[in-house]
N, C-alpha and C positions, 0 to 999 in steps of 0.2 A: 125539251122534248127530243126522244131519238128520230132518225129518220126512219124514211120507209124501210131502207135497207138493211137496217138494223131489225125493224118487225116483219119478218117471212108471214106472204098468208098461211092462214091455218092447215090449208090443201095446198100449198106452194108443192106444184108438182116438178120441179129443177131437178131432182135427184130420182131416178127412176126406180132404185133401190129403197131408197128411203121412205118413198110413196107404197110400196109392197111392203114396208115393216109394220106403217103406221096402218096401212086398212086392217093388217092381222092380229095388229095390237088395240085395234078398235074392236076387233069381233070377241078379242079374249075378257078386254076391261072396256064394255060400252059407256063405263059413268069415269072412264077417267080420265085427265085433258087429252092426251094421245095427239099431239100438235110442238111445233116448232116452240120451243120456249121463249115468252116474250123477254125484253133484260128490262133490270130495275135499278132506280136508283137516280143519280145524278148524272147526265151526259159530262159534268166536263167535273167529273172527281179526280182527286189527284191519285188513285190507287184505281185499277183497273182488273178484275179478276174474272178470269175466263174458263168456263168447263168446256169439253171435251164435247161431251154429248149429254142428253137429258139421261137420269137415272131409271132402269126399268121403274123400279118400286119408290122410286124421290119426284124427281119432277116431271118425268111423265104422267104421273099417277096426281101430282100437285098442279101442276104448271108451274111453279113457281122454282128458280134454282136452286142446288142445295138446301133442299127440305125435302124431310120424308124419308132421308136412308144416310147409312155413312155419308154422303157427299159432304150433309153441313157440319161434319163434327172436325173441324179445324183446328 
C-alpha cells in the first residue's frame, strides 16, 4: 500500500496556485476527476515512472495516469 504521502487529499490545498486551477477546472469539466492523481501499481516495483503533471484531457479528465491522451502512447 502507498503512504499517505504518496495520496494528496482530493482538496489538498499546499499549492495555492494549484487550488485556483483545479476549482476553474471543476467549473469547466464538473464530471471529470479534477483532483490530484492517486499512483498505481506496486509500491516496491523495480521500475518507477513519474509524470509531470495530470493531463488536461488524460488524467485529469480519467484520474488515472497516462490515459486518455498522448501521455500513455509510450
Amino acid at each position: 500500500m502507498f503512504s499517505a504521502q504518496a495520496c494528496p487529499q482530493r482538496d489538498c490545498p499546499r499549492c495555492e496556485r494549484l487550488v485556483a486551477y483545479r476549482l476553474q477546472a471543476r467549473e469547466r469539466a464538473p464530471d471529470w476527476f479534477n483532483a490530484p492523481v492517486p499512483p498505481f501499481g506496486a509500491p516496491d516495483a523495480r521500475l518507477l515512472i513519474v509524470g509531470l503533471a495530470p493531463g488536461l484531457q488524460g488524467a485529469n479528465r480519467t484520474g488515472r495516469p497516462f490515459t486518455g491522451d498522448y501521455a500513455g502512447d509510450l
